[in-house]
N, C-alpha and C positions, 0 to 999 in steps of 0.2 A: 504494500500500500504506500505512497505518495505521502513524502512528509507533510506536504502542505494539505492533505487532506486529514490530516490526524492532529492538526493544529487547533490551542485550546478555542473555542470560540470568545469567552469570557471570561477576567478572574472569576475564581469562588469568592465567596467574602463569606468573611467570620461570622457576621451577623445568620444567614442562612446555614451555615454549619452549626451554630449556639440551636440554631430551633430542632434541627434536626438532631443532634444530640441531648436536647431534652426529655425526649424518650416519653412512654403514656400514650395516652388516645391522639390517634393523629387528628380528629374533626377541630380541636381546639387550634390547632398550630396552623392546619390550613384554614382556618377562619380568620386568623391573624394575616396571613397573608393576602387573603382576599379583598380584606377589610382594608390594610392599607399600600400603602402606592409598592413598600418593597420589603426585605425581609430588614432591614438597618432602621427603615421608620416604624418595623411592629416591636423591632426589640427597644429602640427606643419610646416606648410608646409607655414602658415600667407596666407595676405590678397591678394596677389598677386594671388598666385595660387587659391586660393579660387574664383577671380574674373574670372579668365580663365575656371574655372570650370564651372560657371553659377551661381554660388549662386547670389542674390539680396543684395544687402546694408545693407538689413535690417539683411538677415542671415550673413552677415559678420560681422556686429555689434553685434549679438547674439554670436556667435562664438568664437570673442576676449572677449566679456564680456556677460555670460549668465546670466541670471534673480535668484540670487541668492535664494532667498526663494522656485523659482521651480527647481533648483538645488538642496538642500539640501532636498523637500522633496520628491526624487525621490531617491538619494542617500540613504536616510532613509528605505523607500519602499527596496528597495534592500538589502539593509543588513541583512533583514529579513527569515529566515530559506526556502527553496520553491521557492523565487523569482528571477526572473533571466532577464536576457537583452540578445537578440541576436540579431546579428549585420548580413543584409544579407549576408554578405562575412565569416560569420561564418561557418564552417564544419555542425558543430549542426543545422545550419537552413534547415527547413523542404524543403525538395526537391522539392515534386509538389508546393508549392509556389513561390520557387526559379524560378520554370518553366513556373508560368505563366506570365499574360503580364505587371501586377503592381505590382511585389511584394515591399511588405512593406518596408521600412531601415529598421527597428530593428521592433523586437518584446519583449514586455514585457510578461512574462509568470508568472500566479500564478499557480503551480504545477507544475508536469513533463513534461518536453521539449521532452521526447523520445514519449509524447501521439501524438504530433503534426508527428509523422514518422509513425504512425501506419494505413494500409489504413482505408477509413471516408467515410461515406456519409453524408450529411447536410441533413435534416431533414427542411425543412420551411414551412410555411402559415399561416395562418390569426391568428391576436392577438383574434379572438371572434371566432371560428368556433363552429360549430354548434355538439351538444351530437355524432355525428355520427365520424363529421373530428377527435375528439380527441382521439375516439376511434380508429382510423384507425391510428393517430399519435402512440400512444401506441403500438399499434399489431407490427404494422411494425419497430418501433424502437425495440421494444424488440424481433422479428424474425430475426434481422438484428443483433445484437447486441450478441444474442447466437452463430450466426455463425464466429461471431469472426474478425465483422467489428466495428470500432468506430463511434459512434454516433456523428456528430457536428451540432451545430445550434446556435440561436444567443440569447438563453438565454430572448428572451419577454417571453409575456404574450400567452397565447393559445397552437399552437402546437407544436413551441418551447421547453417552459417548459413540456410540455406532452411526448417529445419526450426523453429530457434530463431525465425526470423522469423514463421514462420507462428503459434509460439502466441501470438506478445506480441500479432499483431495480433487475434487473436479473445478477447484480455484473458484467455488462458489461465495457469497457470504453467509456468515452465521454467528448467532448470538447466544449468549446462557445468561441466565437468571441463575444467579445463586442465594444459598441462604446463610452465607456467613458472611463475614467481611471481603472485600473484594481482593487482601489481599493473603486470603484464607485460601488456600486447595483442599478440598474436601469432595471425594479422597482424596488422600495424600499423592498415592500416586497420577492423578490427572494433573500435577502440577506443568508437566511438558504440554498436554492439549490446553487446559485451561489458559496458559502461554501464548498459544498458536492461535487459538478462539482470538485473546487481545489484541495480535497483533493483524488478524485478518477480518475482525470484525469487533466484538464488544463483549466484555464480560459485566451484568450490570450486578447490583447490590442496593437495598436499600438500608444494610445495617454498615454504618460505621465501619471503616480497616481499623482490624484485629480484633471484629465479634468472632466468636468460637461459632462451631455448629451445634444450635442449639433443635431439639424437637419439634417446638413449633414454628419454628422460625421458616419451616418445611412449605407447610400449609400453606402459607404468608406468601413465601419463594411463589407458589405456585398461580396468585392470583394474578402476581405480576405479568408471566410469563403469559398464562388467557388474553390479559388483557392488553399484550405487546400486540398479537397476533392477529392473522382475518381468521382463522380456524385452528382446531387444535385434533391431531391424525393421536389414535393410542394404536399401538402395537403391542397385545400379548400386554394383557395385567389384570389380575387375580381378582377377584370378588372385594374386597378392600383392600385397595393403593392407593399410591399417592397420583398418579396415573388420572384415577376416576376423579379424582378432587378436583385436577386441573381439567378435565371436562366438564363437571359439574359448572365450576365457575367460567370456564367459557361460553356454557352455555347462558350463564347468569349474565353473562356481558354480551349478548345478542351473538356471540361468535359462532359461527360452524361448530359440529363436532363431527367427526367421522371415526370411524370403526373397522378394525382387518376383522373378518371373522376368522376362527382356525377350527382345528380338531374338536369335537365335541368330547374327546380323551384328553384333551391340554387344559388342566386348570389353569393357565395364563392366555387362554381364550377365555375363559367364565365370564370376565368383565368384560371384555370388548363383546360378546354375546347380549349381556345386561344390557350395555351402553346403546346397540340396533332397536332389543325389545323394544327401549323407552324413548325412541328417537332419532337416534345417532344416524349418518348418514354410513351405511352400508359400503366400503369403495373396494374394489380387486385390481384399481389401478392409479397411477398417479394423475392421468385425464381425470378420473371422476372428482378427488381435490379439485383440480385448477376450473371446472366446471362450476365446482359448490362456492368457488370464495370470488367469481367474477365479479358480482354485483358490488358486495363490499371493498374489492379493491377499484373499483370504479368512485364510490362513495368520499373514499381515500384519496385520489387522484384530484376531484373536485376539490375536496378541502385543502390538499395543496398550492392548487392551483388559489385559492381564495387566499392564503397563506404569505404567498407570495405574490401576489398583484400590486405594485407598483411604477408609476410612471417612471423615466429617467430617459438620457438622448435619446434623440432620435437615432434610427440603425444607418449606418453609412448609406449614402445614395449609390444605386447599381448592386444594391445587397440581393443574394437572391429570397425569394417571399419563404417563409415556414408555412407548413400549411396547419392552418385554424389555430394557432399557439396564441392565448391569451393574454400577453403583453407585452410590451418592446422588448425585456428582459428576453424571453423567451425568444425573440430576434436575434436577438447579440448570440445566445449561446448558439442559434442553428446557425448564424455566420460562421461562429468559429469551428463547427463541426464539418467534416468531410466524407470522404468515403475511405479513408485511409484511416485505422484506428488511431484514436486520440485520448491520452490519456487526462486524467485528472490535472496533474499540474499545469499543462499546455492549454487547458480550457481556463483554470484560474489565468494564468498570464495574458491569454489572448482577451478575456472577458474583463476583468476586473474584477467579477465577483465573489464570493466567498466560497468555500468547498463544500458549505453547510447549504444554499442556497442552492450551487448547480448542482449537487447531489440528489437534493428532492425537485427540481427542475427535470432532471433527467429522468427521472422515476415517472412525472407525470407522461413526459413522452417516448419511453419504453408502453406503459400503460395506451398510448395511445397509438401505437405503432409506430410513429415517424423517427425511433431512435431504438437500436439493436446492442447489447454492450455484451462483450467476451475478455474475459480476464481484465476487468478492471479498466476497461479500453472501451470506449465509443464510436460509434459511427451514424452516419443518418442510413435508413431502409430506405 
């Protein structure tokens, strides 16, 4: 990946890291930000207001005085080349999250924040699945992943990591949700892939670097990752997993859910079985996904486009025309594209504009057809 595409967009500031590390009921903290212009004028804003907002004693007490050594090594964490903090009232925060029902305060990011805007499917099932689920983990993450959807999942054991592995090796993108600090491996040994996720796509976090992996903290992991996604594929997971949660709640955030069926002798079919009974969209192929999740990543396309509408110069005279691109922005980038692939940097230098801007630029015109990208490379169709 292109340095200049992994460049931070924004400092963090202290003040949004103080909320976020006051820890309790998030409705309180995001009402504080809601309510005023940024995270520096709710903390300034003292205990009164804080109290009226909901926070508990405890988080007011964190607030005026946070836990300095998990202060400083968060501060530290960040300072580091890559890693970033977003604040839900931030622009940069990924849209379908923002959309669904619990989206996170902030998100800690190791790698690029524009991977989190790119449409996703989650990829879950069983930490042990059986020679057969991991192969079907693989196929389909790497069929999914040529077409030029992001892989997301949550970085376990099984078809997780099966999943994750398959896009990096077809030079796909892809993202994990974790449930510990971001700069926690868990397991231990995924620390090489969790590595490889960062540096090719985003490992996110919404617990502070250096949370342990805690039980619930699981649960929590898994609404993020529903609510990253247009849909959420389970392969092979047992009657109660973690697997069916993240469907459940994807379901709860209007998302797709789909289903492998297998053996009616495989208890790690049981639940993708349950999950059809009651629902689940039935798929025996990676067409059947890209079928189920058009409409929403249409939805998606729209609100970028609404995102990003802004006037600026006009496109040089003798440019040749885009076809139906939404605003002069959307000119400049199809100037600077060709039929010879182009990569990320060359598009920031020839355009001017930001890596976070043509990223989701080019997402809408992939989505639209007039833009085709291969290893991190563009061209016009």
């Amino acid at each position: 990946m292109d340095d200049a595409s992994q460049a931070r967009p924004a400092p963090f500031t202290e003040a949004l890291l103080r909320l976020v590390l006051a820890g309790g009921p998030h409705q309180p903290r995001r009402t504080l930000l809601s309510h005023f212009s940024s995270a520096e004028a709710a903390l300034a804003a003292g205990a009164a207001a804080w109290r009226e907002a909901g926070c508990t004693p405890a988080q007011c007490q964190s607030l005026a005085h946070p836990d300095h050594d998990t202060l400083v090594r968060a501060q530290a964490w960040l300072q580091q080349p890559h890693h970033h903090l977003l604040g839900c009232n931030d622009p940069d925060y990924p849209p379908l999250l923002r959309a669904s029902p619990h989206p996170a305060l902030a998100l800690f990011v190791d790698g690029d924040p524009t991977t989190l805007w790119q449409p996703a499917i989650a990829i879950v099932g069983s930490r042990n699945p059986s020679a057969g689920g991991r192969d079907h983990a693989r196929d389909f993450a790497q069929a999914l992943a040529s077409s030029g959807l992001t892989i997301a999942s949550g970085l376990a054991a099984g078809v997780d990591a099966a999943a994750h592995r398959a896009a990096l090796a077809c030079d796909g993108k892809t993202f994990a949700v974790i449930g510990t600090g971001a700069d926690i491996s868990y397991p231990r040994h995924h620390r090489q892939l969790q590595q490889q996720v960062a540096e090719h796509g985003a490992v996110v976090s919404e617990y502070p670097p250096g949370t342990p992996p805690r039980t619930g903290h699981f649960p929590a992991r898994n609404r993020l990752l529903a609510g990253l996604s247009l849909g959420t594929v389970v392969i092979e997971a047992a009657e109660r997993s973690g697997a069916l949660i993240t469907a459940r709640l994807a379901s709860e955030a209007g998302r797709e859910v789909f289903a492998l069926p297998g053996s009616l002798h495989n208890p790690m079919a049981a639940g993708c079985h349950r999950l059809i009974r009651d629902g689940a969209i039935l798929v025996t192929q990676p067409q059947d996904i890209l079928e189920g999740v058009a409409n929403l990543a249409g939805e998606l396309a729209a609100g970028l486009q609404m995102r990003l509408a802004a006037p600026i110069a006009e496109a040089p005279a003798g440019s040749a025309p885009a076809p139906d691109l939404p605003d002069i922005n959307y000119q400049r980038l199809w100037n600077a594209l060709g039929f010879d692939p182009t990569g990320m940097d060359s598009l920031i230098e020839r355009t001017g504009l930001t890596a976070a801007s043509l990223s989701s630029m080019l997402l809408v015109m992939e989505l639209e057809g007039s833009v085709s990208s291969a290893h991190g490379r563009y061209t016009r169709t």
